[in-house]
CHARMM-style PDB file with segment names, atoms N, HN, CA, C and O in Angstrom:
ATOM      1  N   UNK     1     -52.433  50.139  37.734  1.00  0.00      PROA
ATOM      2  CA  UNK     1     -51.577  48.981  37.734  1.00  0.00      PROA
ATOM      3  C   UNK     1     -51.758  48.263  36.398  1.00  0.00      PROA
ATOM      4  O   UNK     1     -52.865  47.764  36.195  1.00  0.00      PROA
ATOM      5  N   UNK     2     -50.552  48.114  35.200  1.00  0.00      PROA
ATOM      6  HN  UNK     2     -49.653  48.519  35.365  1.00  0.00      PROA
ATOM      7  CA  UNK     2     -50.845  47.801  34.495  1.00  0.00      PROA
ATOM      8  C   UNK     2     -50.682  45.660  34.609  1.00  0.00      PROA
ATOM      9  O   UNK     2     -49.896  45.024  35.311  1.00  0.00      PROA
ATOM     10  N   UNK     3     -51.660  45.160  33.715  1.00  0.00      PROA
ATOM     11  HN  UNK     3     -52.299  45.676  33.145  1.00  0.00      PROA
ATOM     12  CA  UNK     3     -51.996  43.546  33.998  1.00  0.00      PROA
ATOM     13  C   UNK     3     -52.541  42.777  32.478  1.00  0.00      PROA
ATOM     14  O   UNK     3     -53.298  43.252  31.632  1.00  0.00      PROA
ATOM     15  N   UNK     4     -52.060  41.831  32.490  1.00  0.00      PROA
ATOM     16  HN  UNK     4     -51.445  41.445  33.178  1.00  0.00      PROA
ATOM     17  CA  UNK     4     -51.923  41.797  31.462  1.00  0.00      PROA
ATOM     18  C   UNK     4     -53.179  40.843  30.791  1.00  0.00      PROA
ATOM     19  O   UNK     4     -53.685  39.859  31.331  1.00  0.00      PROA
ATOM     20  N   UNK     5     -53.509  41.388  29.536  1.00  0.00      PROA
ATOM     21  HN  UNK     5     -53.098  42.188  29.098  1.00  0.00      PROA
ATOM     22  CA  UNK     5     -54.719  40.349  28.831  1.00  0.00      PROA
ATOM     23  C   UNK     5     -54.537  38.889  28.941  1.00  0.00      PROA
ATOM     24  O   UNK     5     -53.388  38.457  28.852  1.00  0.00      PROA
ATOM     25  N   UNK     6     -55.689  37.929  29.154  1.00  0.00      PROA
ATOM     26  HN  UNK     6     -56.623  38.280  29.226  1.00  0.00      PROA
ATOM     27  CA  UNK     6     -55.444  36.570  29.081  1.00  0.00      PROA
ATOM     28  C   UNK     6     -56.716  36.190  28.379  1.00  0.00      PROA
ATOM     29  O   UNK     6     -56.884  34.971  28.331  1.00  0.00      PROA
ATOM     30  N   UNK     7     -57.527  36.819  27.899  1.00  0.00      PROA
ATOM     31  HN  UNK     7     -57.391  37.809  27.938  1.00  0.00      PROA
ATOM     32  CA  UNK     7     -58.628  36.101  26.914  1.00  0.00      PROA
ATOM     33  C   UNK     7     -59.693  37.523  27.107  1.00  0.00      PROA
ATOM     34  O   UNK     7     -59.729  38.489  27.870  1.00  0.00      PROA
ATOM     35  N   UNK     8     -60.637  36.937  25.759  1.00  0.00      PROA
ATOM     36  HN  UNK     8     -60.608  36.152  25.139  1.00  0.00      PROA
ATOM     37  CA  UNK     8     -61.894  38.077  25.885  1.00  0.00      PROA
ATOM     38  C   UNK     8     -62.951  37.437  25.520  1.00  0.00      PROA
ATOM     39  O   UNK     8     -63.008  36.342  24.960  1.00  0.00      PROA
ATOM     40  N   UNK     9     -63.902  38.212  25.880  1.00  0.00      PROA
ATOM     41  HN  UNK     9     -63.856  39.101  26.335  1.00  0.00      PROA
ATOM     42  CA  UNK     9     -65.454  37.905  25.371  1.00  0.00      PROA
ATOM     43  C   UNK     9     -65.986  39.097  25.135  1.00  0.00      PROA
ATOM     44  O   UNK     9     -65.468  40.140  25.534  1.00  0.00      PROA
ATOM     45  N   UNK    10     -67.449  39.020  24.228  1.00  0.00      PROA
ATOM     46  HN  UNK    10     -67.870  38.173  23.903  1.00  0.00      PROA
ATOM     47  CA  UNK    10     -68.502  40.222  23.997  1.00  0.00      PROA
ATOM     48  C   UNK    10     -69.345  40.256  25.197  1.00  0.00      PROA
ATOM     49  O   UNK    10     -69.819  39.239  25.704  1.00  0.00      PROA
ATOM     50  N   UNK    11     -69.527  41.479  25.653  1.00  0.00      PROA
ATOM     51  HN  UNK    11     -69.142  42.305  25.241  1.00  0.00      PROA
ATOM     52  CA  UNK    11     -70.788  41.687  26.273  1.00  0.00      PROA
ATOM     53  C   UNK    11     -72.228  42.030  25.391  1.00  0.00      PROA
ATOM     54  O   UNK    11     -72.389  42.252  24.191  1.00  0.00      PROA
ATOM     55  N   UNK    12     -73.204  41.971  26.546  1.00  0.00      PROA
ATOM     56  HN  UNK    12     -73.073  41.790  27.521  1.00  0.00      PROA
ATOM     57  CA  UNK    12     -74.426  42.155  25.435  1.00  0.00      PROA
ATOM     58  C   UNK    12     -74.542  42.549  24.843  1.00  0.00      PROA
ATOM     59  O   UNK    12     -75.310  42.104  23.990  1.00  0.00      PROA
ATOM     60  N   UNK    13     -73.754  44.102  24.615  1.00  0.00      PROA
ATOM     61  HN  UNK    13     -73.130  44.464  25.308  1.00  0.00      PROA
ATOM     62  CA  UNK    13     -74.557  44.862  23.081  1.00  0.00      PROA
ATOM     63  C   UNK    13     -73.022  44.335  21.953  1.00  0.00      PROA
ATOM     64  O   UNK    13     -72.689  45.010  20.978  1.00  0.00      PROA
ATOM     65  N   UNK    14     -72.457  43.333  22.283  1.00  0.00      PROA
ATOM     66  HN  UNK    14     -72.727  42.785  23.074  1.00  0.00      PROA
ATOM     67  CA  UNK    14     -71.453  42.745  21.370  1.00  0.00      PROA
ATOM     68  C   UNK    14     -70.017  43.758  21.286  1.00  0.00      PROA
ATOM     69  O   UNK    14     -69.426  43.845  20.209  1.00  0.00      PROA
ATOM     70  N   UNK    15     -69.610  44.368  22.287  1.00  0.00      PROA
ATOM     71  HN  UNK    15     -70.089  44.297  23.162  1.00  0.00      PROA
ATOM     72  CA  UNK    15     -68.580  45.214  22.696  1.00  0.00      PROA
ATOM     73  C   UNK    15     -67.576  43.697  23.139  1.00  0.00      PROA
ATOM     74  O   UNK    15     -67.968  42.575  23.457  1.00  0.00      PROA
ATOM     75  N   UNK    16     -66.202  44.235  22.995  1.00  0.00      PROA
ATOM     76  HN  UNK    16     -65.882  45.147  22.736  1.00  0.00      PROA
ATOM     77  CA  UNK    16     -65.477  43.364  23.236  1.00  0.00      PROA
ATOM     78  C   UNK    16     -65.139  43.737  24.524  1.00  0.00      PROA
ATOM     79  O   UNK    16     -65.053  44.929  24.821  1.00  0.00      PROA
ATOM     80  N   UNK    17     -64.926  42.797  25.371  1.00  0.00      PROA
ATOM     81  HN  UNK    17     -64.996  41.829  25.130  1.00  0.00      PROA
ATOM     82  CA  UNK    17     -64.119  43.163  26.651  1.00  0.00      PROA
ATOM     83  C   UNK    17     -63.075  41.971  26.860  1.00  0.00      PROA
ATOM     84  O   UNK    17     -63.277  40.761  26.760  1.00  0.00      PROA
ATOM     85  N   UNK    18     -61.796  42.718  27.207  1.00  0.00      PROA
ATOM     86  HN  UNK    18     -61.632  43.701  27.289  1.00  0.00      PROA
ATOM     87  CA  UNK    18     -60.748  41.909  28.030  1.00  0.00      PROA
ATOM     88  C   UNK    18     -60.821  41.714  29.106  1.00  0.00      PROA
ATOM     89  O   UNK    18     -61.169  42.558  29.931  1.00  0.00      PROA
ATOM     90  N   UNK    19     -60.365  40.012  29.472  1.00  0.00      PROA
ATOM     91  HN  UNK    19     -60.082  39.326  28.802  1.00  0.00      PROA
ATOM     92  CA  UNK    19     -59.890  39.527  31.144  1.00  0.00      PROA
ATOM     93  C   UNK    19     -58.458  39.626  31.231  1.00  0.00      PROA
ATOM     94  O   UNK    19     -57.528  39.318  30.485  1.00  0.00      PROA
ATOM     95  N   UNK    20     -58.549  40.077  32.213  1.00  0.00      PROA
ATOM     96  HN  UNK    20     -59.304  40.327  32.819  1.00  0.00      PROA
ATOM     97  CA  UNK    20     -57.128  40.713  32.710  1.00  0.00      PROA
ATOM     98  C   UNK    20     -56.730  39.385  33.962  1.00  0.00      PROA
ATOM     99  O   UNK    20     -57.493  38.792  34.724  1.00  0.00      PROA
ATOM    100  N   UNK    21     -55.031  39.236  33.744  1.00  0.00      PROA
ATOM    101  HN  UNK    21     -54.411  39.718  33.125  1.00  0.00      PROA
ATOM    102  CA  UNK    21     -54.423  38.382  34.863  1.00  0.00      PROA
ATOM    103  C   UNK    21     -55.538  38.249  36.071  1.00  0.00      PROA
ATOM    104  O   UNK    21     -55.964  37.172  36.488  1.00  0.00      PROA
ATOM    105  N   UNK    22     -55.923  39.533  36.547  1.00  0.00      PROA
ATOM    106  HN  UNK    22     -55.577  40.408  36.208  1.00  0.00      PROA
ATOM    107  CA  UNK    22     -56.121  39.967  37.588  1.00  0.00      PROA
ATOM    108  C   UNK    22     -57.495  39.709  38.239  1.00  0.00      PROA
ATOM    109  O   UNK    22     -57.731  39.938  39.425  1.00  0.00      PROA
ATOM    110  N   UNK    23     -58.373  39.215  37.356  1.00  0.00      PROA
ATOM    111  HN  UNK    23     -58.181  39.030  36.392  1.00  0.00      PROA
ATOM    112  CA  UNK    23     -59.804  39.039  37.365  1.00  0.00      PROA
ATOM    113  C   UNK    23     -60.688  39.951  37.216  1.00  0.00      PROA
ATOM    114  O   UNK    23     -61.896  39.867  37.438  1.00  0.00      PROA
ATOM    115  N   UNK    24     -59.870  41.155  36.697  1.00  0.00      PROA
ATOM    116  HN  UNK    24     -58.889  41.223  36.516  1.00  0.00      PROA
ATOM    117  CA  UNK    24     -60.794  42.312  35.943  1.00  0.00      PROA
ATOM    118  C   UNK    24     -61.154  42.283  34.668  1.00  0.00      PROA
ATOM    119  O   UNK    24     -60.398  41.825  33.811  1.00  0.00      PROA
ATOM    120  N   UNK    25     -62.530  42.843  34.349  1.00  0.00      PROA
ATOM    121  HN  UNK    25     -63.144  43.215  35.045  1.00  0.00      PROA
ATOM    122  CA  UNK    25     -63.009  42.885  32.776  1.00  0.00      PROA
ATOM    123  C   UNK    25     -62.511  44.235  32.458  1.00  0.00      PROA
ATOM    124  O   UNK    25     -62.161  44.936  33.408  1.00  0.00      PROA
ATOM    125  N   UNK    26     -62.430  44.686  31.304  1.00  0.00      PROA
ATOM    126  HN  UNK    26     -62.714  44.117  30.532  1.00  0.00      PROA
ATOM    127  CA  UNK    26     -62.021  45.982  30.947  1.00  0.00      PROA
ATOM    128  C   UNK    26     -62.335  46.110  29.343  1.00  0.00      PROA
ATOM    129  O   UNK    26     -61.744  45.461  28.480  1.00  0.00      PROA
ATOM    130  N   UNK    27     -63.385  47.080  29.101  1.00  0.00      PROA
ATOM    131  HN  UNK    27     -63.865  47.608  29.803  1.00  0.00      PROA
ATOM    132  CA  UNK    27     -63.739  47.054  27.501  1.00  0.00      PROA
ATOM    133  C   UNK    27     -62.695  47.326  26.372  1.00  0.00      PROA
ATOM    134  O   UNK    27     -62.009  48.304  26.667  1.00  0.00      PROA
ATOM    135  N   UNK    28     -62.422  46.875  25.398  1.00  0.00      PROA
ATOM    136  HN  UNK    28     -62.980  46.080  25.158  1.00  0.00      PROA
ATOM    137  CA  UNK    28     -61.386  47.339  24.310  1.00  0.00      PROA
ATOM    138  C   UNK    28     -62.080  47.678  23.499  1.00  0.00      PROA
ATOM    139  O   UNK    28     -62.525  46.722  22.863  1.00  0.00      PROA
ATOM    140  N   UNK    29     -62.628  49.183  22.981  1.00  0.00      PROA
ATOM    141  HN  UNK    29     -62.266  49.960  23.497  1.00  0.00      PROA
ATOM    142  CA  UNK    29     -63.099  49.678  21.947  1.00  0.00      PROA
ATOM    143  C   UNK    29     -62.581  49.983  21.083  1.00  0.00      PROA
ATOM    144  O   UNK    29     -61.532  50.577  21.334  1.00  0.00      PROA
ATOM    145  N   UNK    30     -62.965  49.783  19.404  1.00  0.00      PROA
ATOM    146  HN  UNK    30     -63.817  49.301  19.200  1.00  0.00      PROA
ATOM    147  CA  UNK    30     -62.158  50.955  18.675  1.00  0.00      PROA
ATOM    148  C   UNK    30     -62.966  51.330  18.193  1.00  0.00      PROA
ATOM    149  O   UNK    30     -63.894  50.725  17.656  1.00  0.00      PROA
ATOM    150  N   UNK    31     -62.721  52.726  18.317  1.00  0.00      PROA
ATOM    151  HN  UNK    31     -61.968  53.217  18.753  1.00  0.00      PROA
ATOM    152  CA  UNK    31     -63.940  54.048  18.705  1.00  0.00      PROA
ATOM    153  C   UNK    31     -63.150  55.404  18.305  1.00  0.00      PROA
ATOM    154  O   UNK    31     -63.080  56.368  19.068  1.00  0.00      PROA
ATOM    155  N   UNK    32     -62.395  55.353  16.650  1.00  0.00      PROA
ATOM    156  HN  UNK    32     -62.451  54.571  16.030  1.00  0.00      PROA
ATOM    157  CA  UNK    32     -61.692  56.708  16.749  1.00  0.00      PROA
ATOM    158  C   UNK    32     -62.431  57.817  16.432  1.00  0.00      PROA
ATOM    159  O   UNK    32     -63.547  57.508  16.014  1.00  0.00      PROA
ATOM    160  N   UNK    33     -62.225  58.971  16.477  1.00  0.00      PROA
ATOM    161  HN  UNK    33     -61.319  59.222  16.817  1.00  0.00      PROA
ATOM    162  CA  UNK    33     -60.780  59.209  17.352  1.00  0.00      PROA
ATOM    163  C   UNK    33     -60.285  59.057  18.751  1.00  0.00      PROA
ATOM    164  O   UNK    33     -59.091  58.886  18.996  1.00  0.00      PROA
ATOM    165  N   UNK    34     -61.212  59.121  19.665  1.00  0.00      PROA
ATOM    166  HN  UNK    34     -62.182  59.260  19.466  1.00  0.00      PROA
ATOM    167  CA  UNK    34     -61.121  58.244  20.909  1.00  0.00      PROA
ATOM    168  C   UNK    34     -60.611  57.983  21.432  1.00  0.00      PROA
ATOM    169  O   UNK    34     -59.930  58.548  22.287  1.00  0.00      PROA
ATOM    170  N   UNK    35     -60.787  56.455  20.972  1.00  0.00      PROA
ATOM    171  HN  UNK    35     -61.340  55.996  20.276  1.00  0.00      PROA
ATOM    172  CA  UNK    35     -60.284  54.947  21.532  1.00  0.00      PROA
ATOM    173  C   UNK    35     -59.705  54.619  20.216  1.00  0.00      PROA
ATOM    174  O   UNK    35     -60.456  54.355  19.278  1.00  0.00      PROA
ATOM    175  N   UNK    36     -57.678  54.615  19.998  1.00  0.00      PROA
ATOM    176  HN  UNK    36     -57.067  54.830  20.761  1.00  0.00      PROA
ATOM    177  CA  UNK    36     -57.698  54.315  18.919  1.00  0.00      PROA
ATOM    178  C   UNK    36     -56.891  52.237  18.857  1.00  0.00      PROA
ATOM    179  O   UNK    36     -55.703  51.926  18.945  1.00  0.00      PROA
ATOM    180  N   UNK    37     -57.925  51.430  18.711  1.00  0.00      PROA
ATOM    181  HN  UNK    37     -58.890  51.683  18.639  1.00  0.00      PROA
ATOM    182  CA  UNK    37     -57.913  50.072  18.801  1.00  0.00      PROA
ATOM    183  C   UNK    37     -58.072  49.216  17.620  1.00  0.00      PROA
ATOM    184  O   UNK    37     -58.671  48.170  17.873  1.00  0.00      PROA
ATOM    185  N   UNK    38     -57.705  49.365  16.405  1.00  0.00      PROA
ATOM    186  HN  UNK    38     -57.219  50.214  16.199  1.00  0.00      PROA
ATOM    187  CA  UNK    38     -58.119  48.472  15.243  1.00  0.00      PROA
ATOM    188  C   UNK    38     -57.828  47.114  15.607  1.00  0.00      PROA
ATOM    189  O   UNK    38     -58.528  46.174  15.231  1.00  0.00      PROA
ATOM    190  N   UNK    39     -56.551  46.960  16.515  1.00  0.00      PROA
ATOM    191  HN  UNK    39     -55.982  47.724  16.820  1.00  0.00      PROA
ATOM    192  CA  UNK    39     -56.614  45.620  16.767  1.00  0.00      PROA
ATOM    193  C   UNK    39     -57.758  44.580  17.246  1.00  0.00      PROA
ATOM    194  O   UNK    39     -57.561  43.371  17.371  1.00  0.00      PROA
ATOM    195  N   UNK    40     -59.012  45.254  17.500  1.00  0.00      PROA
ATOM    196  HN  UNK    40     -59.172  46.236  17.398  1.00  0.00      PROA
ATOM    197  CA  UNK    40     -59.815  44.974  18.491  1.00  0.00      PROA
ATOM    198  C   UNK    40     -61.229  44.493  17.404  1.00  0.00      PROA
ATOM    199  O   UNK    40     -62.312  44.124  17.857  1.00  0.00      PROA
ATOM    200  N   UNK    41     -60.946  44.591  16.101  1.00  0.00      PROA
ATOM    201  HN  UNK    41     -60.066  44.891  15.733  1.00  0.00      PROA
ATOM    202  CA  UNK    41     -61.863  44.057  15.076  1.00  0.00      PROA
ATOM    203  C   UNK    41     -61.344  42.779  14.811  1.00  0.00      PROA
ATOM    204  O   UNK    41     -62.257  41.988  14.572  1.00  0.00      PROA
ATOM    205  N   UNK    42     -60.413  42.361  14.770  1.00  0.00      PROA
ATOM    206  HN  UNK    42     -59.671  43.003  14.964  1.00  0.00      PROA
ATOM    207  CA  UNK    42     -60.187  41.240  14.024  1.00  0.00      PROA
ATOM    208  C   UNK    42     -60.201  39.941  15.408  1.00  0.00      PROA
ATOM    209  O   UNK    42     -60.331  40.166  16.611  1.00  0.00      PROA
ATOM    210  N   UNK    43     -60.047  38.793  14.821  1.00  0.00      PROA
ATOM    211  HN  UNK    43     -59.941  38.611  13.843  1.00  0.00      PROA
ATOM    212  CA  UNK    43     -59.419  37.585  15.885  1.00  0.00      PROA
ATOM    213  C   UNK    43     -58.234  37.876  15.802  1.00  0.00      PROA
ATOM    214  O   UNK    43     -57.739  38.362  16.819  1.00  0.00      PROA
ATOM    215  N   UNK    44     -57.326  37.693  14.563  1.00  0.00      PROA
ATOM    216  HN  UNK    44     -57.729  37.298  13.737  1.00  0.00      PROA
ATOM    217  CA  UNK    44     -56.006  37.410  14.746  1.00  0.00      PROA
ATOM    218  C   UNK    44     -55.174  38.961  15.417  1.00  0.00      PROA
ATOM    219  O   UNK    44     -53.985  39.144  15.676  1.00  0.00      PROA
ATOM    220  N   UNK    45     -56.191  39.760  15.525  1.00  0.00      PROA
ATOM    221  HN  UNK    45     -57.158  39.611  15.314  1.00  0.00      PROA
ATOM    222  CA  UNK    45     -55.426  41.419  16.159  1.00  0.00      PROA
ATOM    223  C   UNK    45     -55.615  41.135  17.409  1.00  0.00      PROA
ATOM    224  O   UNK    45     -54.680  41.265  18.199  1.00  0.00      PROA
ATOM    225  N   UNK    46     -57.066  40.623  17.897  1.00  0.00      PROA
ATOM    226  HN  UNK    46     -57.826  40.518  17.256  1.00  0.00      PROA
ATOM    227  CA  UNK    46     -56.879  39.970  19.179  1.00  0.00      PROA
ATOM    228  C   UNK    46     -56.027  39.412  19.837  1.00  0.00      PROA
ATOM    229  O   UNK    46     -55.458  39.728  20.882  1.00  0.00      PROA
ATOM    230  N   UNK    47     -55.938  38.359  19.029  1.00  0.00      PROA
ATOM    231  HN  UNK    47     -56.400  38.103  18.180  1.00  0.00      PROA
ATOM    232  CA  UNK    47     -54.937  36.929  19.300  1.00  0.00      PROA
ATOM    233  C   UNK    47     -53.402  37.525  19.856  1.00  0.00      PROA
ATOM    234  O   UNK    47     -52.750  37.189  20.845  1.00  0.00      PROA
ATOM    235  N   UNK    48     -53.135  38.483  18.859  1.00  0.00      PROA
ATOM    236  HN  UNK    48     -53.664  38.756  18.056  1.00  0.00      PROA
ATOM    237  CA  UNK    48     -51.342  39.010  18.852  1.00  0.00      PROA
ATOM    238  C   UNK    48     -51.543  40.184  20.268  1.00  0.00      PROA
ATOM    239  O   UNK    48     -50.462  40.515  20.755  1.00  0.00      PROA
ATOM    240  N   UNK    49     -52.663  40.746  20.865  1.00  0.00      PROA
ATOM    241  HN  UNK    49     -53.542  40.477  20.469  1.00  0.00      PROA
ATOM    242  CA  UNK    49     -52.856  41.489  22.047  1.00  0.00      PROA
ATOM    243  C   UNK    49     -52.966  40.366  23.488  1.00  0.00      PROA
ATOM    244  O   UNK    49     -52.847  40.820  24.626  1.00  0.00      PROA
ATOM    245  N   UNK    50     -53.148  39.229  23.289  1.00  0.00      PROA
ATOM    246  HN  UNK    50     -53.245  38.860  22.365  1.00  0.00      PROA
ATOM    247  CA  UNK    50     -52.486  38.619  24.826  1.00  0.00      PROA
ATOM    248  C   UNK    50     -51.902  38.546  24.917  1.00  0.00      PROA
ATOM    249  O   UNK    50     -51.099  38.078  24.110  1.00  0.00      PROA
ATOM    250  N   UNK    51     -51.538  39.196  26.748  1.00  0.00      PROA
ATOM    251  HN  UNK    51     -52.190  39.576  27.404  1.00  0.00      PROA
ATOM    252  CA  UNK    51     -50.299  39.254  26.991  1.00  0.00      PROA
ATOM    253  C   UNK    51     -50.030  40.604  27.023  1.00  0.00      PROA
ATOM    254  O   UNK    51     -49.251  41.048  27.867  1.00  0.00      PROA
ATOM    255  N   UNK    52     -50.606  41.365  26.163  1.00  0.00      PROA
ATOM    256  HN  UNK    52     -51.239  41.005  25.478  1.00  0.00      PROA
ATOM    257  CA  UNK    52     -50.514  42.960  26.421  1.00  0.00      PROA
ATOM    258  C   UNK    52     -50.657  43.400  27.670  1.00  0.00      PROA
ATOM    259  O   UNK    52     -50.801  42.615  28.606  1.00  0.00      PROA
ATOM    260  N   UNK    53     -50.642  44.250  27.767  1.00  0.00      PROA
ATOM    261  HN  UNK    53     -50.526  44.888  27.006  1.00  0.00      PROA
ATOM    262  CA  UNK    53     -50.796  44.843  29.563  1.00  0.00      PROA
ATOM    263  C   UNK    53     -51.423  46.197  28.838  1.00  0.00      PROA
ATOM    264  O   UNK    53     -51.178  46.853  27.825  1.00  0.00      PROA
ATOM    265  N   UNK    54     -52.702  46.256  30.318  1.00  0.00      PROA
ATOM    266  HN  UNK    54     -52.900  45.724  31.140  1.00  0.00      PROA
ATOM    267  CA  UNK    54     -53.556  47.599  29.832  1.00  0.00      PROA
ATOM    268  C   UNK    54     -53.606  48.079  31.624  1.00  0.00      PROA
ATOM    269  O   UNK    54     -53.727  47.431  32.663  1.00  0.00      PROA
ATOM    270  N   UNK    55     -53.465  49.362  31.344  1.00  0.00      PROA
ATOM    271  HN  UNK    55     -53.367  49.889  30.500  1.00  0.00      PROA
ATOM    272  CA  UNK    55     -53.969  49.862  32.828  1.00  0.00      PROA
ATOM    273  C   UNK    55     -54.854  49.646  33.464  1.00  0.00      PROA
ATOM    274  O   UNK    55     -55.700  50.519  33.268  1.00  0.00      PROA
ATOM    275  N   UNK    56     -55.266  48.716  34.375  1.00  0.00      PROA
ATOM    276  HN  UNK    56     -54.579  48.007  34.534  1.00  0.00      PROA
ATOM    277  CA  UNK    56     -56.390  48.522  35.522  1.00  0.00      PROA
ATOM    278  C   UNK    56     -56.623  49.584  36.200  1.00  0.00      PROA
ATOM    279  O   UNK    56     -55.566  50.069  36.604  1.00  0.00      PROA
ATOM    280  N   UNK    57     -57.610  50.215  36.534  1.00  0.00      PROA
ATOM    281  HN  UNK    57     -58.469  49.821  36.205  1.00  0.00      PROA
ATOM    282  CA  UNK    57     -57.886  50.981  37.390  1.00  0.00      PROA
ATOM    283  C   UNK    57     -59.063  50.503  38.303  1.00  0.00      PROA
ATOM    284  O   UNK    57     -59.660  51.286  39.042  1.00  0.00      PROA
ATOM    285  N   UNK    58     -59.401  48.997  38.197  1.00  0.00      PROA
ATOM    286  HN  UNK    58     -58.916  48.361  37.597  1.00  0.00      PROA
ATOM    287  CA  UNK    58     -59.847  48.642  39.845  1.00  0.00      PROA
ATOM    288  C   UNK    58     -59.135  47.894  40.019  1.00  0.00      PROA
ATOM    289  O   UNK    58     -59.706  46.959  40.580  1.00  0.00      PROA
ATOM    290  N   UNK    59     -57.592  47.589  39.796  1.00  0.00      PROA
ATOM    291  HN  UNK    59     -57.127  48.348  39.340  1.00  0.00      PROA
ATOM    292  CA  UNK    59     -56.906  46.986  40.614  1.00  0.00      PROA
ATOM    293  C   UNK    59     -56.566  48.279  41.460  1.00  0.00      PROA
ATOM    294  O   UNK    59     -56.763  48.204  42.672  1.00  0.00      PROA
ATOM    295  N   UNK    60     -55.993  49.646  40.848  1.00  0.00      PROA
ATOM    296  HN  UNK    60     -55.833  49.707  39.863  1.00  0.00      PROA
ATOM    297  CA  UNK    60     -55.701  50.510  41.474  1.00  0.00      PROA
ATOM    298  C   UNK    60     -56.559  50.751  43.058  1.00  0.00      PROA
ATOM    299  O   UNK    60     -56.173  50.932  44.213  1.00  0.00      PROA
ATOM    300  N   UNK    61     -58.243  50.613  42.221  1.00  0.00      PROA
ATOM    301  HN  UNK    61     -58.557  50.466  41.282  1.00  0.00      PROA
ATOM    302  CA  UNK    61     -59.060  51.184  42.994  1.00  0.00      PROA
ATOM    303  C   UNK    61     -59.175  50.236  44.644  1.00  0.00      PROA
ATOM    304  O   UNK    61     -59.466  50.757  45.720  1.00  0.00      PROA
ATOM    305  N   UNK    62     -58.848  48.726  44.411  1.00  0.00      PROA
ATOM    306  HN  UNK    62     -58.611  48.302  43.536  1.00  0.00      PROA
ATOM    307  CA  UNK    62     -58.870  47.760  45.254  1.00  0.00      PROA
ATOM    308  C   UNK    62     -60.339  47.191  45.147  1.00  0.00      PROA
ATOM    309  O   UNK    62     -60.960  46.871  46.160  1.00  0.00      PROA
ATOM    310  N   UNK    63     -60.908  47.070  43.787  1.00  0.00      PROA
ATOM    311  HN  UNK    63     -60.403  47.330  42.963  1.00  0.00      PROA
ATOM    312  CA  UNK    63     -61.856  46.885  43.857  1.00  0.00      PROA
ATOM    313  C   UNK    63     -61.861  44.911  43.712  1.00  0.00      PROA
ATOM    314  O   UNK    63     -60.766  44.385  43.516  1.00  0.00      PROA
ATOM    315  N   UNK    64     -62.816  44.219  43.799  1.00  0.00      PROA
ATOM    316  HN  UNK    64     -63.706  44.647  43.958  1.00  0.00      PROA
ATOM    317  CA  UNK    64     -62.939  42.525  44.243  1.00  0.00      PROA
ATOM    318  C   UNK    64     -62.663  42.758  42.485  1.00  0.00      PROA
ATOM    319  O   UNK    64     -62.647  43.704  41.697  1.00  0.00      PROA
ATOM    320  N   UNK    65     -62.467  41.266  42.448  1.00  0.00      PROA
ATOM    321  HN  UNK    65     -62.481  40.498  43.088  1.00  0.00      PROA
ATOM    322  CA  UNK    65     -62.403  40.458  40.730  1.00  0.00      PROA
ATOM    323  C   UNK    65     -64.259  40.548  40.188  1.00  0.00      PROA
ATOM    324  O   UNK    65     -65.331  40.486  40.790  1.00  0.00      PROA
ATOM    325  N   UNK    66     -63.896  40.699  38.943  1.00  0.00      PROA
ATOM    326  HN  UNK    66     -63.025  40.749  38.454  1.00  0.00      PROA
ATOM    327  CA  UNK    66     -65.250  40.698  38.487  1.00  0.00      PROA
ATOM    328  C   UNK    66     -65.891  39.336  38.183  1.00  0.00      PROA
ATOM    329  O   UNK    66     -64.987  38.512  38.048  1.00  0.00      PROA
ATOM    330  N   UNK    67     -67.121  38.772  38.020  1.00  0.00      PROA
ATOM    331  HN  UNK    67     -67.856  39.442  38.129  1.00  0.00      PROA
ATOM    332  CA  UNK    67     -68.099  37.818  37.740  1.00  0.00      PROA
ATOM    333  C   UNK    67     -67.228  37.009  36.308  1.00  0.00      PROA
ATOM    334  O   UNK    67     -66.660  37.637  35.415  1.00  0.00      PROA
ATOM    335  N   UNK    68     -67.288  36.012  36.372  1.00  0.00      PROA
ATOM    336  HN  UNK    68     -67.750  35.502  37.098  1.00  0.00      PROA
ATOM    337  CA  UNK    68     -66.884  35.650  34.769  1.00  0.00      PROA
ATOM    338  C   UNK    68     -68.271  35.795  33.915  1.00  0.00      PROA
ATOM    339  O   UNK    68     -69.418  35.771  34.360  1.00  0.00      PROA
ATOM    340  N   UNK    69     -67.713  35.996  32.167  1.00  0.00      PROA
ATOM    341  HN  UNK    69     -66.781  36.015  31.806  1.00  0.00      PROA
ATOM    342  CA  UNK    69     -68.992  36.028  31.882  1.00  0.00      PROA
ATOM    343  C   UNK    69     -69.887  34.866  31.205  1.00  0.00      PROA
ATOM    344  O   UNK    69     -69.486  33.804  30.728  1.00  0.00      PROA
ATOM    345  N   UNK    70     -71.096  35.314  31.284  1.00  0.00      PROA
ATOM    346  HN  UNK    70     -71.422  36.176  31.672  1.00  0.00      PROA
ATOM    347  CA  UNK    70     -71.974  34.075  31.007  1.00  0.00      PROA
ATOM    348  C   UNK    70     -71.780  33.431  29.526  1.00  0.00      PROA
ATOM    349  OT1 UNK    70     -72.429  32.439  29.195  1.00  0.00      PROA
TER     350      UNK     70
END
């Protein structure tokens, strides 16, 4: 189910992760060849990705909303 970005934060080892509409976290790496994400270095590449929609797959899964982070 795709849902759309509404803000992000780093997790501990400083990986970016997106919050999704939905109350899911979901990591945005850019990790090529991979994961291909340059938007995901900058703020302002950030900034222009809310609002994007990324595939959830624990909304799919029916899994609960995740913890916000600390």
């Amino acid at each position: 189910m795709k849902q759309p970005i509404i803000a992000y934060h780093q997790d501990d080892e400083q990986h970016w992760v997106a919050r999704l509409a939905c109350g899911h976290n979901q990591h945005v790496r850019h990790d090529p060849p991979w994961i291909n994400r340059p938007w995901v270095v900058t703020p302002e590449g950030r900034a222009a990705q809310i609002g994007a929609r990324l595939d959830c797959r624990k909304c799919d899964a029916g899994a609960p909303r995740d913890g916000l982070p600390v």
